[in-house]
KOLPARO-43422 format. One record per atom (N, C-alpha, C, O): x, y, z; atom name; residue in three letters. Coordinates in steps of 0.05 Angstrom, whole numbers. Atoms other than C-alpha are relative to their C-alpha. Layout:
// KOLPARO-43422
atom xx: X	yy: Y	zz: Z	atom: CA	rest: Ala
...
END
This chain:
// KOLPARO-43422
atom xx: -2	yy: -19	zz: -22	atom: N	rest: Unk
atom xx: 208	yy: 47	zz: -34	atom: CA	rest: Unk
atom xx: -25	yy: 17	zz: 2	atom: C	rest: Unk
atom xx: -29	yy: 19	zz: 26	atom: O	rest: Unk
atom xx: 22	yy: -13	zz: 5	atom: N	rest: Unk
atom xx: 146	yy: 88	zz: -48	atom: CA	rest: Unk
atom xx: -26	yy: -18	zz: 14	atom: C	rest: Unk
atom xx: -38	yy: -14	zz: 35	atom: O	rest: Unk
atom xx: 20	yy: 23	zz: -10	atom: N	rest: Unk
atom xx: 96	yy: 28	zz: -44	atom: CA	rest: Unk
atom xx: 6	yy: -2	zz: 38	atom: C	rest: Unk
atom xx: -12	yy: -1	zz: 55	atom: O	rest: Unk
atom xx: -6	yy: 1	zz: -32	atom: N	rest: Unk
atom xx: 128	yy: 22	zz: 28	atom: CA	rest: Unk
atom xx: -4	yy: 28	zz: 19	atom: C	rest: Unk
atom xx: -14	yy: 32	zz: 41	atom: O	rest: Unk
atom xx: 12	yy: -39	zz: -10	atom: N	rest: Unk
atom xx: 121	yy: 102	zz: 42	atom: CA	rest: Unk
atom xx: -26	yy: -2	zz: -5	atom: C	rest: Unk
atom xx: -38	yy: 5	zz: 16	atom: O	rest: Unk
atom xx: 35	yy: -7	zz: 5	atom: N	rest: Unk
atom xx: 44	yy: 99	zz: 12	atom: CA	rest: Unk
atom xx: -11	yy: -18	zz: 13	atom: C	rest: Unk
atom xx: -32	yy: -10	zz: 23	atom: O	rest: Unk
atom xx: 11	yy: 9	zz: -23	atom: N	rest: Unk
atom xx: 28	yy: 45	zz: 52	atom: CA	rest: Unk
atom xx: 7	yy: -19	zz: 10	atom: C	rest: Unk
atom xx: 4	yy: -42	zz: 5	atom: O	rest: Unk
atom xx: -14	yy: 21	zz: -21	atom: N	rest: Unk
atom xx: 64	yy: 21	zz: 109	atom: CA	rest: Unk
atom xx: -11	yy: -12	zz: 16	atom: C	rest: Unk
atom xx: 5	yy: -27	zz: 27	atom: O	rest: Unk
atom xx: 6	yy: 20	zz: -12	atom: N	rest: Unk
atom xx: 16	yy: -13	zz: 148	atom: CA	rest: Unk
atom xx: 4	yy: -38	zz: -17	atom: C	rest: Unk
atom xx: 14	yy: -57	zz: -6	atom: O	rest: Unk
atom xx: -1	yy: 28	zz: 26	atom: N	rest: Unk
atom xx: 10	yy: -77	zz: 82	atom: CA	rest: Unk
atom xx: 40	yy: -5	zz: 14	atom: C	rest: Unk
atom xx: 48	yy: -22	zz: 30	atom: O	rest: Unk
atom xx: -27	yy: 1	zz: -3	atom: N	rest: Unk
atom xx: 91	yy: -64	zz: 87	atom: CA	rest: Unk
atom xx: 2	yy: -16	zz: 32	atom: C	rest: Unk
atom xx: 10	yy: -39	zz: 30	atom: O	rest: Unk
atom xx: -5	yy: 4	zz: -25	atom: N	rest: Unk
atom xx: 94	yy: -76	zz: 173	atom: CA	rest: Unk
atom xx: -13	yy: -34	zz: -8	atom: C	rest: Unk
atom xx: -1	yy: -55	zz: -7	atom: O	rest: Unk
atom xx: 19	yy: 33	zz: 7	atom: N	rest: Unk
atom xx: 38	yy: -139	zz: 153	atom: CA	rest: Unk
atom xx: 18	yy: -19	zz: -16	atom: C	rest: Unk
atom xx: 17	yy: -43	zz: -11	atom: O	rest: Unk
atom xx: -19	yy: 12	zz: 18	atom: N	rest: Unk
atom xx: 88	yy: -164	zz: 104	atom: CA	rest: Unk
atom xx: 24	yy: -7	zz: 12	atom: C	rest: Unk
atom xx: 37	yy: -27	zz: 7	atom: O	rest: Unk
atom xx: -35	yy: 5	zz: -7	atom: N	rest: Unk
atom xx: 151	yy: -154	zz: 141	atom: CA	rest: Unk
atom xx: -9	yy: -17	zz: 29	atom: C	rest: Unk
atom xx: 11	yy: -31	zz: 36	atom: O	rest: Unk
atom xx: 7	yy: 21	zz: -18	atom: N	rest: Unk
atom xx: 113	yy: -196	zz: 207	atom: CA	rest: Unk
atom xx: -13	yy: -31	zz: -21	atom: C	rest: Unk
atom xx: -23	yy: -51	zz: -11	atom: O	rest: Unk
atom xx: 12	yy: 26	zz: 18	atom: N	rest: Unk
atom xx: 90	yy: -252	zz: 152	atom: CA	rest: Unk
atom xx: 31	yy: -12	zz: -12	atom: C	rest: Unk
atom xx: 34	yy: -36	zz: -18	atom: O	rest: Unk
atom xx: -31	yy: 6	zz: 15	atom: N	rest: Unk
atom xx: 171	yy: -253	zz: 123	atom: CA	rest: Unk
atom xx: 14	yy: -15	zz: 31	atom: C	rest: Unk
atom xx: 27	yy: -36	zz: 32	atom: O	rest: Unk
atom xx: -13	yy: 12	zz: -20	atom: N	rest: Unk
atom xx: 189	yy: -261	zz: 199	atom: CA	rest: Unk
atom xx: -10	yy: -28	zz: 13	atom: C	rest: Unk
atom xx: 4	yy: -45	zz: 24	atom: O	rest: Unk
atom xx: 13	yy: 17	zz: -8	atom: N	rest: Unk
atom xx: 142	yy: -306	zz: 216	atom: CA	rest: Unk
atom xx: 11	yy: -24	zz: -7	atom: C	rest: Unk
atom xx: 19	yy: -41	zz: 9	atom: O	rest: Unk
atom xx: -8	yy: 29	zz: 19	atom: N	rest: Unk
atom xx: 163	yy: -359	zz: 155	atom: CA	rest: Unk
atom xx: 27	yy: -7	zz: -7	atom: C	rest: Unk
atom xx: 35	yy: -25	zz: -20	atom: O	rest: Unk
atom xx: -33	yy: 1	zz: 6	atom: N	rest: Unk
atom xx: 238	yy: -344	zz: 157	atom: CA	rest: Unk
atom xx: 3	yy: 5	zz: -29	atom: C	rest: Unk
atom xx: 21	yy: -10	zz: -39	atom: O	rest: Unk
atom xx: 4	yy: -6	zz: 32	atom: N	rest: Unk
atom xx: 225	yy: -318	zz: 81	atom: CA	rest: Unk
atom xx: 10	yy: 21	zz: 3	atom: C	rest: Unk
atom xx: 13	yy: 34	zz: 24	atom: O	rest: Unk
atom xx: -6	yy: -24	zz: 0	atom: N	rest: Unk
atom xx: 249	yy: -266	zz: 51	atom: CA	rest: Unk
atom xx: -20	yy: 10	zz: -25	atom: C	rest: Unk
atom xx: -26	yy: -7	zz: -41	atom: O	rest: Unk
atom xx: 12	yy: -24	zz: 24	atom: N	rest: Unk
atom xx: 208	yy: -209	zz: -2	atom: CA	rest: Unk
atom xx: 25	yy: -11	zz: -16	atom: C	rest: Unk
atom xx: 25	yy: -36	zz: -19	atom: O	rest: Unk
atom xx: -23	yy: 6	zz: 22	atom: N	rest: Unk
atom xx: 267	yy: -219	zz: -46	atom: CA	rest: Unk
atom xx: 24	yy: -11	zz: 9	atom: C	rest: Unk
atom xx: 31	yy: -13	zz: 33	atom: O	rest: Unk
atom xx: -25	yy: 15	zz: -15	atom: N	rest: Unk
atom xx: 336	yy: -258	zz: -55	atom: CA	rest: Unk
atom xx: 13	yy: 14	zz: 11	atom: C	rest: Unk
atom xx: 28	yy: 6	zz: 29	atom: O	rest: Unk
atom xx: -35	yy: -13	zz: -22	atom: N	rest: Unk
atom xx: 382	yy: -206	zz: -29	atom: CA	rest: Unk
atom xx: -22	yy: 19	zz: 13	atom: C	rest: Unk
atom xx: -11	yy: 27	zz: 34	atom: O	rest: Unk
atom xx: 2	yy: -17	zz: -21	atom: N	rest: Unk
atom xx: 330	yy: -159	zz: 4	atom: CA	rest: Unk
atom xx: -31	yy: -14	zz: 10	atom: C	rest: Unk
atom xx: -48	yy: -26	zz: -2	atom: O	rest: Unk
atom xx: 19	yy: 8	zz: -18	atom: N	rest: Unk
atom xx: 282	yy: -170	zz: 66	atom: CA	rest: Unk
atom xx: -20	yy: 29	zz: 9	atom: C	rest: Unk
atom xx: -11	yy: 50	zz: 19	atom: O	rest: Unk
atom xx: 12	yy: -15	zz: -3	atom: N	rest: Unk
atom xx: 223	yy: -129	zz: 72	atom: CA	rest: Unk
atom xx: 7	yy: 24	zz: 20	atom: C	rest: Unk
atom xx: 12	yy: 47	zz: 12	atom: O	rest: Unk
atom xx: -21	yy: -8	zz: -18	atom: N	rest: Unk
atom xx: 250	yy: -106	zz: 141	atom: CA	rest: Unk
atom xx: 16	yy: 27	zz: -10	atom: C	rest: Unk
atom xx: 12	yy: 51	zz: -7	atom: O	rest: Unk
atom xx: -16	yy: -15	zz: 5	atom: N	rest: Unk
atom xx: 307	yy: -81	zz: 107	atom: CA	rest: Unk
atom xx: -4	yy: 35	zz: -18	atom: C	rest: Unk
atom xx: 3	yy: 58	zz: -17	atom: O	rest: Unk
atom xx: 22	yy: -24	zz: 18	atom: N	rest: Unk
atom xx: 262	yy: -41	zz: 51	atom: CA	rest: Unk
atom xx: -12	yy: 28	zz: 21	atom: C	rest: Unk
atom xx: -14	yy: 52	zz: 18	atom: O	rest: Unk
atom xx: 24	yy: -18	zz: -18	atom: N	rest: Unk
atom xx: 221	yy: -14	zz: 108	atom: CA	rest: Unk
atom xx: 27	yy: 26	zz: 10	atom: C	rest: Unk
atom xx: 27	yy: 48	zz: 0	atom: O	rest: Unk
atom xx: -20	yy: -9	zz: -13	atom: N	rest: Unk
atom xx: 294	yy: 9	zz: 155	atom: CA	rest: Unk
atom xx: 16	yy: 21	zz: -24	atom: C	rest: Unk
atom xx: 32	yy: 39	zz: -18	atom: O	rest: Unk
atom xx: -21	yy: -12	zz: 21	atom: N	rest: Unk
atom xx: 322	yy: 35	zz: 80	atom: CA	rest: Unk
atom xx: -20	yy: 24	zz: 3	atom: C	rest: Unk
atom xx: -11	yy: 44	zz: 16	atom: O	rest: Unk
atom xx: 19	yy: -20	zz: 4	atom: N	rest: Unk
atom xx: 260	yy: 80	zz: 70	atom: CA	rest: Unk
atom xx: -3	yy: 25	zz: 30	atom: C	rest: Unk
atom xx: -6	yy: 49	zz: 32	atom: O	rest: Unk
atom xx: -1	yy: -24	zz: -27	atom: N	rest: Unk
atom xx: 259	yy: 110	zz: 144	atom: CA	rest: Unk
atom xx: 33	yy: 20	zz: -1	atom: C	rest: Unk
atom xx: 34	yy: 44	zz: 2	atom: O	rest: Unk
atom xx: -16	yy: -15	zz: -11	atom: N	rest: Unk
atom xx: 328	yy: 129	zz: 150	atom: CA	rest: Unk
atom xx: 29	yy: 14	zz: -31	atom: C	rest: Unk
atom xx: 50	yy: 27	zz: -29	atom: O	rest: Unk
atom xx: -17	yy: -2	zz: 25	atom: N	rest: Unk
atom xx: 358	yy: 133	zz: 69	atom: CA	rest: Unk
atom xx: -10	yy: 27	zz: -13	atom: C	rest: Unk
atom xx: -3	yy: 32	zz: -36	atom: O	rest: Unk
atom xx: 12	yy: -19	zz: 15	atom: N	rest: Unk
atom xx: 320	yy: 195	zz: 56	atom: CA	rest: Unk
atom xx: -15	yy: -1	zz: -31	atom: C	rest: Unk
atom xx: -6	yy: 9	zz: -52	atom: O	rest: Unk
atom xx: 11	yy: 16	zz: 20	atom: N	rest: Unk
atom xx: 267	yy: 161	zz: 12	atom: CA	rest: Unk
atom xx: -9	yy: 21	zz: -15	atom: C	rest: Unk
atom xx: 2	yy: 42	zz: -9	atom: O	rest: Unk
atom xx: 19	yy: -19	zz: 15	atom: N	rest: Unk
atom xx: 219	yy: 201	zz: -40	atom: CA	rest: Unk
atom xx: -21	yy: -6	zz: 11	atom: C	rest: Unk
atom xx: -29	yy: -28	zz: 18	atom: O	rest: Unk
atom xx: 26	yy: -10	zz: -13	atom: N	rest: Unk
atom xx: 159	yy: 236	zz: -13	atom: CA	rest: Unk
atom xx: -13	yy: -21	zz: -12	atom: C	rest: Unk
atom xx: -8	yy: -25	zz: -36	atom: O	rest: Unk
atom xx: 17	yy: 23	zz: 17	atom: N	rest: Unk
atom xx: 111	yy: 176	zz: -29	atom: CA	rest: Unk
atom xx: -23	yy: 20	zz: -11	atom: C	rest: Unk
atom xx: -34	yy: 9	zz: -30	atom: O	rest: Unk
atom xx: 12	yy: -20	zz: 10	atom: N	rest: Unk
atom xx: 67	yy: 236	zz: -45	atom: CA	rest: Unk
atom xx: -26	yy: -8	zz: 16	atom: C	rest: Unk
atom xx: -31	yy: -1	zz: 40	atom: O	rest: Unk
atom xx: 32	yy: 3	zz: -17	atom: N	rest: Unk
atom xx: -11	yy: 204	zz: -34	atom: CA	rest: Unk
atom xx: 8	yy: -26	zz: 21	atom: C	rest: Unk
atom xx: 17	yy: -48	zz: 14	atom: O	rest: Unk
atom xx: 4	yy: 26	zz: -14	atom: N	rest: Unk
atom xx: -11	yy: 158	zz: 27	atom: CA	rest: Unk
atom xx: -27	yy: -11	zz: 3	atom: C	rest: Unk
atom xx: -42	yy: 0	zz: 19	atom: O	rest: Unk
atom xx: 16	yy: 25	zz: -5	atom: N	rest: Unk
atom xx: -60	yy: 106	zz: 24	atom: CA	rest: Unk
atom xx: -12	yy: -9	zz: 36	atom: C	rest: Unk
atom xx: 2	yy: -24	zz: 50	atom: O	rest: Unk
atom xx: 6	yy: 9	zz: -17	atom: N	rest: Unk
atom xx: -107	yy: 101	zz: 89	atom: CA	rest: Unk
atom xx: -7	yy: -30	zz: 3	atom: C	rest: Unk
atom xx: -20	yy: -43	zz: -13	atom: O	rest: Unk
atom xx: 8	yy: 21	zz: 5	atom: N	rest: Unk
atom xx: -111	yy: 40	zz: 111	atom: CA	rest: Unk
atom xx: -9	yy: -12	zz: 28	atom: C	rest: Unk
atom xx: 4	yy: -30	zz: 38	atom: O	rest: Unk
atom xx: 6	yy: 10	zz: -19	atom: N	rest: Unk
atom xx: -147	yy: 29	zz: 170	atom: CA	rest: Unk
atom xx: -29	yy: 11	zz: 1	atom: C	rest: Unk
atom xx: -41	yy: 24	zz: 17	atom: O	rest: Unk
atom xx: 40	yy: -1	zz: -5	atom: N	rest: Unk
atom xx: -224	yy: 29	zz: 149	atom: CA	rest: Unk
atom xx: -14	yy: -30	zz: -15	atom: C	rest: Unk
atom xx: 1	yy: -49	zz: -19	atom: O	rest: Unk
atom xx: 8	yy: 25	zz: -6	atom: N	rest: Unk
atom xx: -268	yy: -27	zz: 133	atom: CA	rest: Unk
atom xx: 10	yy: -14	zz: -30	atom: C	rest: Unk
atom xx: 14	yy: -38	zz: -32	atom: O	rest: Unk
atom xx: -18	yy: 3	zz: 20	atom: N	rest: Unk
atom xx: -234	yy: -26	zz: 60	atom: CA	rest: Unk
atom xx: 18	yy: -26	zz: 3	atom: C	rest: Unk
atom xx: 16	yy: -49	zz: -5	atom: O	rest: Unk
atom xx: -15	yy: 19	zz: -10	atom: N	rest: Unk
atom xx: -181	yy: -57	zz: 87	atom: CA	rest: Unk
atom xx: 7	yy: -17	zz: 16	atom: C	rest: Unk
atom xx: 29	yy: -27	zz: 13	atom: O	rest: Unk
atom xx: 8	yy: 13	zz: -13	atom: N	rest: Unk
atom xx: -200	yy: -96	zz: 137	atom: CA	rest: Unk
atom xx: -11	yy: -29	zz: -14	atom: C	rest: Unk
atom xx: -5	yy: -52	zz: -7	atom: O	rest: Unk
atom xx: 8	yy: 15	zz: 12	atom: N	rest: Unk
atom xx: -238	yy: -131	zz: 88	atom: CA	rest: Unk
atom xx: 16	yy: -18	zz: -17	atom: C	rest: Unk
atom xx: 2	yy: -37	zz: -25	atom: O	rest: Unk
atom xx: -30	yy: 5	zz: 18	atom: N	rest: Unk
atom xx: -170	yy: -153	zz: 46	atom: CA	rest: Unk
atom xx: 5	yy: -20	zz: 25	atom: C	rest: Unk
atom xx: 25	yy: -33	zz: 27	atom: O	rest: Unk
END
């Protein structure tokens, strides 16, 4: 849950790569679901978020 709070762009990239292949992140849970748990389950402050939209990660 954290990793998905610190940085949800990787997470959104992940959860269109799970839909894409009909895969799932794990057997019983789908990234998706990780992402929908963390918005509305009252997650933990991920504290540092992780920018991720410079040439850093672009480069990945």
């Amino acid at each position: 849950m954290l990793s998905v709070g610190q940085r949800p762009r990787p997470a959104d990239l992940y959860a269109e790569v799970e839909q894409v292949r009909c895969d799932g992140f794990h057997a019983d849970w789908r990234i998706t679901d990780l992402i929908r748990h963390v918005e509305t389950c009252g997650a933990p402050d991920p504290g540092v978020v992780c920018t991720d939209d410079g040439p850093e990660f672009t480069a990945l």
